[in-house]
Every structure is written in C-alpha cells, then in structure tokens.
PyMOL Python script that loads the backbone (N, CA, C, O; Angstrom):
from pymol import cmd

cmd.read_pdbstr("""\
ATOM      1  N   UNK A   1      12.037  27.885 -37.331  1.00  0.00           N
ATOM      2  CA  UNK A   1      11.600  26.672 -36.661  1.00  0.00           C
ATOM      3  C   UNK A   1      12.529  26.281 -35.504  1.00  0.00           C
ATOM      4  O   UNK A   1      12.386  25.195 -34.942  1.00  0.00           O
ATOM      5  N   UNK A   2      13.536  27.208 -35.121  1.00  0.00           N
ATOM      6  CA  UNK A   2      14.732  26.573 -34.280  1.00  0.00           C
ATOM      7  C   UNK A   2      14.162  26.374 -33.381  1.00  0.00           C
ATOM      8  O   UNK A   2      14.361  25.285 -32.842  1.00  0.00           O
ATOM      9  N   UNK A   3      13.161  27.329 -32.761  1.00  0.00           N
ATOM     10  CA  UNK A   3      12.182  27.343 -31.331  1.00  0.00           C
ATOM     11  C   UNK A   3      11.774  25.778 -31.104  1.00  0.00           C
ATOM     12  O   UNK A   3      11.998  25.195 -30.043  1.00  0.00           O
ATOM     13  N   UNK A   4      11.066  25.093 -32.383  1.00  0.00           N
ATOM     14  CA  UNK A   4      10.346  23.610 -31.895  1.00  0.00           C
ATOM     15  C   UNK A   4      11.530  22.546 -31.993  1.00  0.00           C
ATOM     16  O   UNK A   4      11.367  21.491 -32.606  1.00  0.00           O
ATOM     17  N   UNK A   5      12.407  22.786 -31.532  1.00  0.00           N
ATOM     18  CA  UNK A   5      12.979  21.813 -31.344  1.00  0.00           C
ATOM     19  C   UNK A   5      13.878  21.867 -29.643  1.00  0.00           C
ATOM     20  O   UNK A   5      14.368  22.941 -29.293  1.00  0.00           O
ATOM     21  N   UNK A   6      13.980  20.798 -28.858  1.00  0.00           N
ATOM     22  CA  UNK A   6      14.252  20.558 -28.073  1.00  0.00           C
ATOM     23  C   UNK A   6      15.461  20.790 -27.561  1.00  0.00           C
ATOM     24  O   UNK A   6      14.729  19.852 -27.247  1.00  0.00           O
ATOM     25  N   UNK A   7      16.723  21.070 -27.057  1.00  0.00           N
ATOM     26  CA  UNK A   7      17.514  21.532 -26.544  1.00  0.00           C
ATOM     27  C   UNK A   7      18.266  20.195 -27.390  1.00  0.00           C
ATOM     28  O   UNK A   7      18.876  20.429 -28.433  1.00  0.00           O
ATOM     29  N   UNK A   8      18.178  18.967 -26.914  1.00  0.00           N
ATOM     30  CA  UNK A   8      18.887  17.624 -27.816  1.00  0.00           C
ATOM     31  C   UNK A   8      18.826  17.347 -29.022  1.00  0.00           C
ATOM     32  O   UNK A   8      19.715  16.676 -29.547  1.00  0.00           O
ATOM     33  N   UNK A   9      17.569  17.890 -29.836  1.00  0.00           N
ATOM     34  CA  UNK A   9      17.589  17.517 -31.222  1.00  0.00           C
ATOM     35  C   UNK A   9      18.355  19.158 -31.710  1.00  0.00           C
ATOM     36  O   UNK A   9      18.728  19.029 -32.876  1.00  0.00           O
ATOM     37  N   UNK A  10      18.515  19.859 -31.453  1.00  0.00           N
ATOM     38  CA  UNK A  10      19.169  21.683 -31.984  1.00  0.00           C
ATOM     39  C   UNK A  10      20.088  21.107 -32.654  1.00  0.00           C
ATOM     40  O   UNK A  10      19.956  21.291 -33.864  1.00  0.00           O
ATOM     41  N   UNK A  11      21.220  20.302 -32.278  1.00  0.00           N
ATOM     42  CA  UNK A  11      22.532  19.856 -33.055  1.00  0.00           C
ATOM     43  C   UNK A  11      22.073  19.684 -34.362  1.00  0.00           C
ATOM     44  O   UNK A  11      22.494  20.394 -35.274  1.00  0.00           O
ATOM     45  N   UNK A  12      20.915  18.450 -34.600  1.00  0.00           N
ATOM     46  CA  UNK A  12      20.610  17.941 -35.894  1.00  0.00           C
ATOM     47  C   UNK A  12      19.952  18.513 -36.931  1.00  0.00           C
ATOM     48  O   UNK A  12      19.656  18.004 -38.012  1.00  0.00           O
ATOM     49  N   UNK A  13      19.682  19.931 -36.409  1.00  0.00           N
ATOM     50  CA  UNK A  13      18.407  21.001 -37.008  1.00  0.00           C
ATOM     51  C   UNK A  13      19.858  21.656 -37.544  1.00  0.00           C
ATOM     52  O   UNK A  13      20.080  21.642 -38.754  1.00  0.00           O
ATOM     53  N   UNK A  14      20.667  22.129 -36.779  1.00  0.00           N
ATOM     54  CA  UNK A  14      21.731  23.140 -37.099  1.00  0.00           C
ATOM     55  C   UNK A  14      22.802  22.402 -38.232  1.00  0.00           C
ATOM     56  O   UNK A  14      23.415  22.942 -39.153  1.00  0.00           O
ATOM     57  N   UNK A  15      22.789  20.938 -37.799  1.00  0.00           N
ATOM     58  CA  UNK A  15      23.708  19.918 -39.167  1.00  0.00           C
ATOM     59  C   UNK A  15      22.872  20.064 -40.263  1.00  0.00           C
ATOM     60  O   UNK A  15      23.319  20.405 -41.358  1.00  0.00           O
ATOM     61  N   UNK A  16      21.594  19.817 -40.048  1.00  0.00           N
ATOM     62  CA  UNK A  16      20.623  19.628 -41.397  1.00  0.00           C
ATOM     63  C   UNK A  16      20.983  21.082 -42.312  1.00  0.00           C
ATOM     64  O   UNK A  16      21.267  21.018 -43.508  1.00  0.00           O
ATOM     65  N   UNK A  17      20.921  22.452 -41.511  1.00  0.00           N
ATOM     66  CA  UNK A  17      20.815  23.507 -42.426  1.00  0.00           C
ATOM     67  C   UNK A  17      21.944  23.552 -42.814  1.00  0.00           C
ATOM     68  O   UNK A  17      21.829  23.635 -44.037  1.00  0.00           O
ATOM     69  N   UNK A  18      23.580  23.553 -42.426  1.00  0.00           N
ATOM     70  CA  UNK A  18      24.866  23.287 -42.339  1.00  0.00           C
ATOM     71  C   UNK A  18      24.994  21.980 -43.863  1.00  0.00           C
ATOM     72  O   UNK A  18      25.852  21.946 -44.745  1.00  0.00           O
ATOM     73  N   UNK A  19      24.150  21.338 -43.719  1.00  0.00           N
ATOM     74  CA  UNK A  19      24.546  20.579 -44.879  1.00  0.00           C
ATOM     75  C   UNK A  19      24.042  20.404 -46.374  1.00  0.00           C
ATOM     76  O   UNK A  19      24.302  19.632 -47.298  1.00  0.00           O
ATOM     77  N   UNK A  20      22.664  22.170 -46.045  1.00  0.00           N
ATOM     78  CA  UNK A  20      22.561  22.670 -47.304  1.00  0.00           C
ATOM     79  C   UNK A  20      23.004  24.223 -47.736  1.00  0.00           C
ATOM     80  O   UNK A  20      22.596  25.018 -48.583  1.00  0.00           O
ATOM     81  N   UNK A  21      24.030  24.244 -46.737  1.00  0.00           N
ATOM     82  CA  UNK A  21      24.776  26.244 -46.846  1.00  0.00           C
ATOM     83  C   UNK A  21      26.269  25.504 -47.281  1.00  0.00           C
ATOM     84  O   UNK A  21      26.857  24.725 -46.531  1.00  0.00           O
ATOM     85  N   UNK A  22      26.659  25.819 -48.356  1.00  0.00           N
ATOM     86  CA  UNK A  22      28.238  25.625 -48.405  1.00  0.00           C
ATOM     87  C   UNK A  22      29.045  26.776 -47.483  1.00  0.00           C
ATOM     88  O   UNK A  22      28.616  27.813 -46.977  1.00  0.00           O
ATOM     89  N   UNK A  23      30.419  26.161 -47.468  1.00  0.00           N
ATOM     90  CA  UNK A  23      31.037  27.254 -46.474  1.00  0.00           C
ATOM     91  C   UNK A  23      31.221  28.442 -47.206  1.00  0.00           C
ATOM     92  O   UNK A  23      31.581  28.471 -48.383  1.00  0.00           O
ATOM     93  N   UNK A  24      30.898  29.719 -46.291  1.00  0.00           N
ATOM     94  CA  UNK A  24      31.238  31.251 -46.291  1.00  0.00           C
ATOM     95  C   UNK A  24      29.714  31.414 -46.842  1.00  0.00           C
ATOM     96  O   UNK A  24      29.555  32.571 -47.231  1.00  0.00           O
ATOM     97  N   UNK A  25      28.454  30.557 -47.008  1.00  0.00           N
ATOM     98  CA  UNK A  25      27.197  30.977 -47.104  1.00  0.00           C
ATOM     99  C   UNK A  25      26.332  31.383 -45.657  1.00  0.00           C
ATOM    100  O   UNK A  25      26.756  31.032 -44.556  1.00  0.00           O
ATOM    101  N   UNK A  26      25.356  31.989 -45.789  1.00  0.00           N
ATOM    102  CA  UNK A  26      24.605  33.170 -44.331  1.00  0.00           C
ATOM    103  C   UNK A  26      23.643  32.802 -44.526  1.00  0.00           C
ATOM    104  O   UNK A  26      23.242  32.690 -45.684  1.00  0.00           O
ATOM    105  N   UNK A  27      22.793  32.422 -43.315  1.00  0.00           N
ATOM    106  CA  UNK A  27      21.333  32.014 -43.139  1.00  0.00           C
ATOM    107  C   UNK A  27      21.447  33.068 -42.677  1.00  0.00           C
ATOM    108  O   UNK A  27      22.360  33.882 -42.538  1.00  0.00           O
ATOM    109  N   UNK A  28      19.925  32.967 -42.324  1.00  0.00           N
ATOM    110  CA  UNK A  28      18.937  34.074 -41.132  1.00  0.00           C
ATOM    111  C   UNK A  28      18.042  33.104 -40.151  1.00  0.00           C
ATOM    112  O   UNK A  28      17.372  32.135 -40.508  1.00  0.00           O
ATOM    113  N   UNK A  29      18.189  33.565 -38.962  1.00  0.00           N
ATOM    114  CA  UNK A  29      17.237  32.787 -38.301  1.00  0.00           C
ATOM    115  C   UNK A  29      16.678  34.112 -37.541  1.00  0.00           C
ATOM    116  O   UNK A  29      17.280  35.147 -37.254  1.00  0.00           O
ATOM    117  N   UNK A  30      15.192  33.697 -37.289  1.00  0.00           N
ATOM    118  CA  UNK A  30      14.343  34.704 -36.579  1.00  0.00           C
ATOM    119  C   UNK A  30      13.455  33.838 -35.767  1.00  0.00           C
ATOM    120  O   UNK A  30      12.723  32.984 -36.269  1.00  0.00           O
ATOM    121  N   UNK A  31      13.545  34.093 -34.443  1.00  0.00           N
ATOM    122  CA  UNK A  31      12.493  33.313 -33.351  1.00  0.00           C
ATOM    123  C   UNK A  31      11.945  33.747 -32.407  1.00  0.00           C
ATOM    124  O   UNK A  31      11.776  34.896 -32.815  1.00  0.00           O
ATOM    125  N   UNK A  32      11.574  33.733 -31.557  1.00  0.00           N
ATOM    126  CA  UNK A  32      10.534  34.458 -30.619  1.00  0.00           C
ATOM    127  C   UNK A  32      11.785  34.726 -29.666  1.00  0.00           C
ATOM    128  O   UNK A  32      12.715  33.928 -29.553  1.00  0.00           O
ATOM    129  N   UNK A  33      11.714  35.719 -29.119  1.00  0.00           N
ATOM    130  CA  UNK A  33      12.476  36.283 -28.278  1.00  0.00           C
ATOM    131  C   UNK A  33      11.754  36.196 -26.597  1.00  0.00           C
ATOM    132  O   UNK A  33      10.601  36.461 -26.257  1.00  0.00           O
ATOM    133  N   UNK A  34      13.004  35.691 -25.698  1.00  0.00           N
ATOM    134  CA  UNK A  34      13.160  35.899 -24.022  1.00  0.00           C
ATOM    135  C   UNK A  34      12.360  37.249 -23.445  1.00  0.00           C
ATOM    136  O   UNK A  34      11.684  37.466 -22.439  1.00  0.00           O
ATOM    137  N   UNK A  35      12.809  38.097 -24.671  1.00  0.00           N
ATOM    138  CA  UNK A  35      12.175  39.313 -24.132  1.00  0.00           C
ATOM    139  C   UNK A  35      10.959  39.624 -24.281  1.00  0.00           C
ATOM    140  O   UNK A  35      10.546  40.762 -24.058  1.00  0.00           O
ATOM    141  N   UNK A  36       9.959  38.310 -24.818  1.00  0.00           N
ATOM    142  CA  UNK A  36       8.607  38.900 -24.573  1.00  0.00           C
ATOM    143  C   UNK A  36       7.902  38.731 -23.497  1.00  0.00           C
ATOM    144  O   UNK A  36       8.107  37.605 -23.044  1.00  0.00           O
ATOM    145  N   UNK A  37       7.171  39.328 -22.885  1.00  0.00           N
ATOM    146  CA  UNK A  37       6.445  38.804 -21.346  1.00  0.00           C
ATOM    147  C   UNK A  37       5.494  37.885 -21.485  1.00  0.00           C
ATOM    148  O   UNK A  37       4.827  37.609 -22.482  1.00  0.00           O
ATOM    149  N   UNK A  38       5.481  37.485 -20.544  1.00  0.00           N
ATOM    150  CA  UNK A  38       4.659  36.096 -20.258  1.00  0.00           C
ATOM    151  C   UNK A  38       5.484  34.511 -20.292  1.00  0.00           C
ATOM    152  O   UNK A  38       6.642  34.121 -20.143  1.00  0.00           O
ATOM    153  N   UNK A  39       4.175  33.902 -20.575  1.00  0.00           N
ATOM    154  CA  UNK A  39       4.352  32.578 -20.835  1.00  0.00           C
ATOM    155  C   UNK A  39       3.356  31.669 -22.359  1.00  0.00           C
ATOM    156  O   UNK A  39       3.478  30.579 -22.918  1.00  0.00           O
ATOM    157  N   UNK A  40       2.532  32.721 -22.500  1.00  0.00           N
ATOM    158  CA  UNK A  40       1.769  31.987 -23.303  1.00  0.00           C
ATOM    159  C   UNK A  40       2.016  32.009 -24.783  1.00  0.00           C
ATOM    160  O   UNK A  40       2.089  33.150 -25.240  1.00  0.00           O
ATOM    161  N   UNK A  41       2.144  31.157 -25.535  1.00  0.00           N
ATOM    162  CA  UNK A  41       2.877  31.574 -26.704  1.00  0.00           C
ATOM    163  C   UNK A  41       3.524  30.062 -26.798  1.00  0.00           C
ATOM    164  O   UNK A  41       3.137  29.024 -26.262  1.00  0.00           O
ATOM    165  N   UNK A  42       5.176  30.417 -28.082  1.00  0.00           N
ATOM    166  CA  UNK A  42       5.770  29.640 -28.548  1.00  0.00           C
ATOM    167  C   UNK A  42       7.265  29.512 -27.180  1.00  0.00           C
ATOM    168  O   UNK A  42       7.359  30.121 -26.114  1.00  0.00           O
ATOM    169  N   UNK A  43       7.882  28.852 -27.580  1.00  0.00           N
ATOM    170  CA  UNK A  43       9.289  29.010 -26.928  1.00  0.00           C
ATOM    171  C   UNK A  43       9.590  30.025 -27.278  1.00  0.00           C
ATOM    172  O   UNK A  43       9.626  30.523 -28.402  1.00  0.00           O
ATOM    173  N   UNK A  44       9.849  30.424 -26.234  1.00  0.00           N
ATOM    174  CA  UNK A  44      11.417  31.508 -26.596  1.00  0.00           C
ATOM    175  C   UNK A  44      12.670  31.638 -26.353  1.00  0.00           C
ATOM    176  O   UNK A  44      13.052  31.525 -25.188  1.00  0.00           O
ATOM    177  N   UNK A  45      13.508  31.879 -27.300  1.00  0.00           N
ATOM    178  CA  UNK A  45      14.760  31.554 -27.669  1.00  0.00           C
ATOM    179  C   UNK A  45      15.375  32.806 -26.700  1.00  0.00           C
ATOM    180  O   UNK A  45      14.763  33.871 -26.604  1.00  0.00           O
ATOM    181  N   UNK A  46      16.983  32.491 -25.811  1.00  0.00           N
ATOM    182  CA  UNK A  46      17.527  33.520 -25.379  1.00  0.00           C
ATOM    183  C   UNK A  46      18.735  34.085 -26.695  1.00  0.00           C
ATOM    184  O   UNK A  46      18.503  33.738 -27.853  1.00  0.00           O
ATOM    185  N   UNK A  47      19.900  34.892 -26.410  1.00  0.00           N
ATOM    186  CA  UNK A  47      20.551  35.381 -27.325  1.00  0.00           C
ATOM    187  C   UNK A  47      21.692  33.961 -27.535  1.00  0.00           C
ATOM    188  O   UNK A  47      22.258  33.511 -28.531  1.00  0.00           O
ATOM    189  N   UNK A  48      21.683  33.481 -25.814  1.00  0.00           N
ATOM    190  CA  UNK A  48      23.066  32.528 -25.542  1.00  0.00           C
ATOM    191  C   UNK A  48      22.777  30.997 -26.347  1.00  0.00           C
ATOM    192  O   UNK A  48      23.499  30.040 -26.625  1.00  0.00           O
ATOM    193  N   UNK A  49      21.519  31.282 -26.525  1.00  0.00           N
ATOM    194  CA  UNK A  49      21.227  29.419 -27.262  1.00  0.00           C
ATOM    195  C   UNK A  49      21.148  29.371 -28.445  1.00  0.00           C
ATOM    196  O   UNK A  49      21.001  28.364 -29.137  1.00  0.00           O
ATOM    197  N   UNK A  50      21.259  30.724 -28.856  1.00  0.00           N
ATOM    198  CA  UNK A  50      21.728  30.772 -29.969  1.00  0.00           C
ATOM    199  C   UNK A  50      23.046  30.631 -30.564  1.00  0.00           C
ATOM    200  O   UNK A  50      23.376  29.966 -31.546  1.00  0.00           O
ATOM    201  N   UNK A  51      23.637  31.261 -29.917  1.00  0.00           N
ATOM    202  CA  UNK A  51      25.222  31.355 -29.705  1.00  0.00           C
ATOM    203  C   UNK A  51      25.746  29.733 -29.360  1.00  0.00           C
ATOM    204  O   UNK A  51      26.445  29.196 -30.219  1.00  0.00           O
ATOM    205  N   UNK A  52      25.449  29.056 -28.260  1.00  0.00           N
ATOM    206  CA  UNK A  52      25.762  27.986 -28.222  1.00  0.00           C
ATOM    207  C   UNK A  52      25.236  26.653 -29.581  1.00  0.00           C
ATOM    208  O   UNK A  52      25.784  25.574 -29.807  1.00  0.00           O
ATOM    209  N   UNK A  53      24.389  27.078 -30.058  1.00  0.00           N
ATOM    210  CA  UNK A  53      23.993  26.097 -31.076  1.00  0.00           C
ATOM    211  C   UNK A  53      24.485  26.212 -32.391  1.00  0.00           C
ATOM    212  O   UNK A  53      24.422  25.414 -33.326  1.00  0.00           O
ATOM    213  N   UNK A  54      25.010  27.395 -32.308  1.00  0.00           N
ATOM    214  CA  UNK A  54      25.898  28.029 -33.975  1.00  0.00           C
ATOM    215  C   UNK A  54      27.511  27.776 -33.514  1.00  0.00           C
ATOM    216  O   UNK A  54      28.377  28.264 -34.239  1.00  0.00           O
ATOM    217  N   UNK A  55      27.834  27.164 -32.547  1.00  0.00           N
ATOM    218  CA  UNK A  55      29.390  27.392 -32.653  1.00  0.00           C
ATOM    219  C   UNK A  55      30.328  26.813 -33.102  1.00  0.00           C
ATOM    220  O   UNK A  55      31.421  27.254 -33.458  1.00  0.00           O
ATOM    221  N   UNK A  56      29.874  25.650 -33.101  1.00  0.00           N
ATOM    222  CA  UNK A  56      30.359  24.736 -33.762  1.00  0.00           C
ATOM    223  C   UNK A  56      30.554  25.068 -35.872  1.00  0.00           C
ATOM    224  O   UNK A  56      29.636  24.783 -36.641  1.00  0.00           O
ATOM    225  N   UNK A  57      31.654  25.566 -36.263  1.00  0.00           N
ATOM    226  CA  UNK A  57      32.064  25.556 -37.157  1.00  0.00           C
ATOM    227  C   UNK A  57      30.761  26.577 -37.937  1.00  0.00           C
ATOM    228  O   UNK A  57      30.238  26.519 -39.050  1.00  0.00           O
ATOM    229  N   UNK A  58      30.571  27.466 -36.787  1.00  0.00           N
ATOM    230  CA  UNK A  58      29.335  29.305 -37.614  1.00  0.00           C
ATOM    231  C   UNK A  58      30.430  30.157 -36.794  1.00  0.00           C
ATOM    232  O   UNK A  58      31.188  29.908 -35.856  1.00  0.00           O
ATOM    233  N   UNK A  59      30.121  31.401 -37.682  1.00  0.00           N
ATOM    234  CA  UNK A  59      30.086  32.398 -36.836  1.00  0.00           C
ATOM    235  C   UNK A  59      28.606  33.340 -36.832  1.00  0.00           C
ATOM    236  O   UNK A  59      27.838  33.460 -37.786  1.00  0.00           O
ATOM    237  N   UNK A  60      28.455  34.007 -35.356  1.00  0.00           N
ATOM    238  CA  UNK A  60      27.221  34.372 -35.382  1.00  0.00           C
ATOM    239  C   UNK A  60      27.652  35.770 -35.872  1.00  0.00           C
ATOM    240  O   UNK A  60      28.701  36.305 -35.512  1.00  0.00           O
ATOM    241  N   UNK A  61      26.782  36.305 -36.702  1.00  0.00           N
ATOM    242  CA  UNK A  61      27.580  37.813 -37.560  1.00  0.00           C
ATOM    243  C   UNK A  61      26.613  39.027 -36.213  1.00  0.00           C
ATOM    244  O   UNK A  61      26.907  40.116 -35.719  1.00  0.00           O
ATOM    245  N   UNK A  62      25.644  38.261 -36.092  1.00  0.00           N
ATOM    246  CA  UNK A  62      24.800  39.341 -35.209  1.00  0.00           C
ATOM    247  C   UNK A  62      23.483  38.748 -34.738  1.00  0.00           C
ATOM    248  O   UNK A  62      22.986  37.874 -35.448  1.00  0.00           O
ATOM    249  N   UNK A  63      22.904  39.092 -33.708  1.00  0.00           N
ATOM    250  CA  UNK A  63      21.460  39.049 -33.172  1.00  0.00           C
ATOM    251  C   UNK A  63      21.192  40.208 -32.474  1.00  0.00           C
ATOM    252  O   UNK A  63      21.750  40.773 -31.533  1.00  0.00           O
ATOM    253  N   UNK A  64      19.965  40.497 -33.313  1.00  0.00           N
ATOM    254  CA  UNK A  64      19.542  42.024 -33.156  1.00  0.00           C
ATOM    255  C   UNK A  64      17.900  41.189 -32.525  1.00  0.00           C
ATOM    256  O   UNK A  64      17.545  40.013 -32.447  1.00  0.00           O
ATOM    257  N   UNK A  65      17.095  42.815 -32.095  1.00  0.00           N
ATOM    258  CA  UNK A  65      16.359  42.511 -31.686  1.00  0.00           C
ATOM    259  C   UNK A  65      15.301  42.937 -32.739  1.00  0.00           C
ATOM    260  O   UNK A  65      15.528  43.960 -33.384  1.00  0.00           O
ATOM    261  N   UNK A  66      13.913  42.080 -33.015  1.00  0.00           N
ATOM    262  CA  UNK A  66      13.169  42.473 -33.999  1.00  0.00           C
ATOM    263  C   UNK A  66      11.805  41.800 -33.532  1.00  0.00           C
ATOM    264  O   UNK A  66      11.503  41.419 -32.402  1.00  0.00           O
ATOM    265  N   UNK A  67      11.203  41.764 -34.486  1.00  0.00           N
ATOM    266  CA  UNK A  67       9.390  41.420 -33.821  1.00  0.00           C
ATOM    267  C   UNK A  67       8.430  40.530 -35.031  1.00  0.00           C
ATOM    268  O   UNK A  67       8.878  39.944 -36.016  1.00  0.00           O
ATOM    269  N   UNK A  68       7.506  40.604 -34.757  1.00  0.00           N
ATOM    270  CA  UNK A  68       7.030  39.448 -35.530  1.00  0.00           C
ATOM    271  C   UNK A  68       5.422  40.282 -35.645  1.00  0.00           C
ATOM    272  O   UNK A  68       5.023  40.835 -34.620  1.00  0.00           O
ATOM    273  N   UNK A  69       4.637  40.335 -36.779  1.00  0.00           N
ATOM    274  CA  UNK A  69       3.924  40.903 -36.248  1.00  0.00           C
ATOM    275  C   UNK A  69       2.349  40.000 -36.352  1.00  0.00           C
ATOM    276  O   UNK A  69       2.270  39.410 -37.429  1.00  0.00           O
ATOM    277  N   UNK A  70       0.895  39.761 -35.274  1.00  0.00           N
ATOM    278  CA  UNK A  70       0.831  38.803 -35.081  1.00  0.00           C
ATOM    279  C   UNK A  70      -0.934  39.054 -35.455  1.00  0.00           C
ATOM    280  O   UNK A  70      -1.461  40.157 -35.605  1.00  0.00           O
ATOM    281  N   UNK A  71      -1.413  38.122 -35.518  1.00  0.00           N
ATOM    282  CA  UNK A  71      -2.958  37.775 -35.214  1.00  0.00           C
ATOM    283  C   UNK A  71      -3.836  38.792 -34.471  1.00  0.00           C
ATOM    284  O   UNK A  71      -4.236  38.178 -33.482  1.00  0.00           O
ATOM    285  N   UNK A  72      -4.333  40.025 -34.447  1.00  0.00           N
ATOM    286  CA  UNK A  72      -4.713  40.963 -33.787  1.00  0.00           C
ATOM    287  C   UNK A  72      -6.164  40.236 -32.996  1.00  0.00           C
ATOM    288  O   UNK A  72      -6.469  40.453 -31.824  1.00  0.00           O
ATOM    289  N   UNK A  73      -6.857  39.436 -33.851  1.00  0.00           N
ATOM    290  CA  UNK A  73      -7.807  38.848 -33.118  1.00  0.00           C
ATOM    291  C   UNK A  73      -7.490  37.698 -31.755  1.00  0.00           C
ATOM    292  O   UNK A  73      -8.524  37.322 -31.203  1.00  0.00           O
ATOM    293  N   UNK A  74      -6.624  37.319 -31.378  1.00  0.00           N
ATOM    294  CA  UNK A  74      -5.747  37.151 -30.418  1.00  0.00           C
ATOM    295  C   UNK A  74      -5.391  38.071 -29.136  1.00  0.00           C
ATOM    296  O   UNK A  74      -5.020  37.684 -28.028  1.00  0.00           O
ATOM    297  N   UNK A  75      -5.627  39.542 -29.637  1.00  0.00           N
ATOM    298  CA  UNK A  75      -5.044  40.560 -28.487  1.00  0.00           C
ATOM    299  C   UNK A  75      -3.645  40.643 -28.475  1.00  0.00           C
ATOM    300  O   UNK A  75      -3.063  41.199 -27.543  1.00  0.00           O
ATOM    301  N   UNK A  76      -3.084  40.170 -29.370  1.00  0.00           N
ATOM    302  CA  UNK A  76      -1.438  40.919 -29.303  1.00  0.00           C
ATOM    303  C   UNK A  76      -1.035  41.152 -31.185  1.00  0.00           C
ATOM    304  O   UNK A  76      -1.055  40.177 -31.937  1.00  0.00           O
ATOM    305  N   UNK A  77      -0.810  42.092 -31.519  1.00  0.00           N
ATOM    306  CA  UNK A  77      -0.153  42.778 -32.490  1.00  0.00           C
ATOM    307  C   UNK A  77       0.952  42.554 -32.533  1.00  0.00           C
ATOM    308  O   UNK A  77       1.432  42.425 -33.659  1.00  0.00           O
ATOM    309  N   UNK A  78       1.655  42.441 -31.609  1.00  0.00           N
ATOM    310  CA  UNK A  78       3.347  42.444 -31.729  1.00  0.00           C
ATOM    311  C   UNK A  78       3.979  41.813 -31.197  1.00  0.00           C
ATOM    312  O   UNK A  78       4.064  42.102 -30.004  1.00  0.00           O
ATOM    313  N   UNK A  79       4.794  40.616 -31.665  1.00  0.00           N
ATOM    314  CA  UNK A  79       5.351  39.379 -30.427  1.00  0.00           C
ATOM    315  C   UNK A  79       7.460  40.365 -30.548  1.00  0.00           C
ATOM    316  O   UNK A  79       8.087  41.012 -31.387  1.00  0.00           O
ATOM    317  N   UNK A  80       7.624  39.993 -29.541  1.00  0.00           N
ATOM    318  CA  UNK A  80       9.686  40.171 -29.691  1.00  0.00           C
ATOM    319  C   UNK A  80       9.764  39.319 -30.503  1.00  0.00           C
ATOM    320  O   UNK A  80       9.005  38.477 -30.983  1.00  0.00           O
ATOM    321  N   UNK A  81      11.127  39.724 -30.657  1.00  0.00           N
ATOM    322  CA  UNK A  81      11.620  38.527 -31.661  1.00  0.00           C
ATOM    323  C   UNK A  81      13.064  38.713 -31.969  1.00  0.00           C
ATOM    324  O   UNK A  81      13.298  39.827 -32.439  1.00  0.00           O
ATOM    325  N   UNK A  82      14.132  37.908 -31.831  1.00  0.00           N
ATOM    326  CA  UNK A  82      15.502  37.670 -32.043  1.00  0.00           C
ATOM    327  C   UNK A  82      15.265  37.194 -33.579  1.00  0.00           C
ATOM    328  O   UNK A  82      14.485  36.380 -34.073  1.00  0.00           O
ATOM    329  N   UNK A  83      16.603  38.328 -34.315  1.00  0.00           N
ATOM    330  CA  UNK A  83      17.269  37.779 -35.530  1.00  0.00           C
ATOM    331  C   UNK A  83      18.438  37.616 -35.450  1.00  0.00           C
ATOM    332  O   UNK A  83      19.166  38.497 -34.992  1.00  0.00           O
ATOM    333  N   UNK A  84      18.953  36.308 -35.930  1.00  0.00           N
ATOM    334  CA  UNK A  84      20.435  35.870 -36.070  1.00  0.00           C
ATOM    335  C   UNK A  84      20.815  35.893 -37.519  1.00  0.00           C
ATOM    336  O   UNK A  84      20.332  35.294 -38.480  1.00  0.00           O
ATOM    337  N   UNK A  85      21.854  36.780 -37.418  1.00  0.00           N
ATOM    338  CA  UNK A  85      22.934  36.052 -39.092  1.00  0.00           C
ATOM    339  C   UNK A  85      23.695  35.521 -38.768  1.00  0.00           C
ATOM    340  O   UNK A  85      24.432  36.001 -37.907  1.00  0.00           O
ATOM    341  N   UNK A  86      23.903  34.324 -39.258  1.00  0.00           N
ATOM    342  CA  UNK A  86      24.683  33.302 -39.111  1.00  0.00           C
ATOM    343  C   UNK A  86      25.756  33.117 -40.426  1.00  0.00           C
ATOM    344  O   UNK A  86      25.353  33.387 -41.558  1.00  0.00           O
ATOM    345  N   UNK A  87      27.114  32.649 -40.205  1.00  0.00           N
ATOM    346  CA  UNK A  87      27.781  32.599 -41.786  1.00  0.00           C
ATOM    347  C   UNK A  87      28.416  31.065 -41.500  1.00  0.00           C
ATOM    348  O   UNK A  87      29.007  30.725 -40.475  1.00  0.00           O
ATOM    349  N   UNK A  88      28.207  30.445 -42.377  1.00  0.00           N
ATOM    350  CA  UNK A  88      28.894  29.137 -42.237  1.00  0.00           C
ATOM    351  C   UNK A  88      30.577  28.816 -42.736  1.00  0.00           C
ATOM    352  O   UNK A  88      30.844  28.593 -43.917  1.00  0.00           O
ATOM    353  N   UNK A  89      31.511  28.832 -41.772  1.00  0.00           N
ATOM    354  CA  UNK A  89      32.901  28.441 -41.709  1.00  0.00           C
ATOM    355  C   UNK A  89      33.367  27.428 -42.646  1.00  0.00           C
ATOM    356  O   UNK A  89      34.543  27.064 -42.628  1.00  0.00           O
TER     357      UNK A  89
END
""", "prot")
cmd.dss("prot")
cmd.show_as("cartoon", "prot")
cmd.util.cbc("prot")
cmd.orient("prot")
C-alpha cells in the first residue's frame, strides 16, 4: 500500500508499520515499479523513495526488481514491480 499514500503522509504509514515490527524484525514491501512504461496504472514507486522513507531508524537489506502479475482482460499480464526488505533498527 506504500504507493497510495502521498509523499507527506509516507512518515505515518512507515511509523504505523515500525510500531508493529519490534527491533531487528523485516517487513517486505512490494510496489509498482518506475520501471514500468507509461502512465496508466497505480503510482510508481522509484528505488530512492524508498530509501528515503526507510531511513529513519531501517535499514534497507535490498530492492530487487520483481513483477506483479495482472488482469489479462485489461491487456497487460505483467506490471514491474520493486521489492524492498526492510529490517527494523
């Protein structure tokens, strides 16, 4: 869900999950990736807003690139997609 949230509310999305991971516990986050073409669709997340929204007291363990796979009656099978592991400090 990191995508629907606004660049100003990210802090309170990232406290909210932060204040149900005790420290040295690992989420996963997976969101639509920069690297898909176009425009039509969800947000898409770059690698750096990720990075900037975990820094505060995460470390990011990795963001790999991965995919999502989608609604064929739509005309697309396969959206990008960024995965983050995240570990909480």
């Amino acid at each position: 869900m990191f995508r629907v949230f606004s660049d100003e509310k990210r802090p309170r999305y990232v406290a909210s999950i932060a204040s149900a991971l005790r420290s040295g516990g690992t989420t996963y986050l997976m969101c639509f990736s920069d690297r898909q073409a176009g425009d039509f669709g969800p947000r898409r997340v770059r690698q750096d807003e990720i990075r900037a929204a975990f820094s505060d007291r995460w470390t990011v363990e990795s963001t790999t690139a991965d995919g999502f796979d989608m609604n064929p009656l739509q005309g697309i099978t396969r959206a990008r997609a960024r995965l983050a592991v995240l570990k909480r400090d």
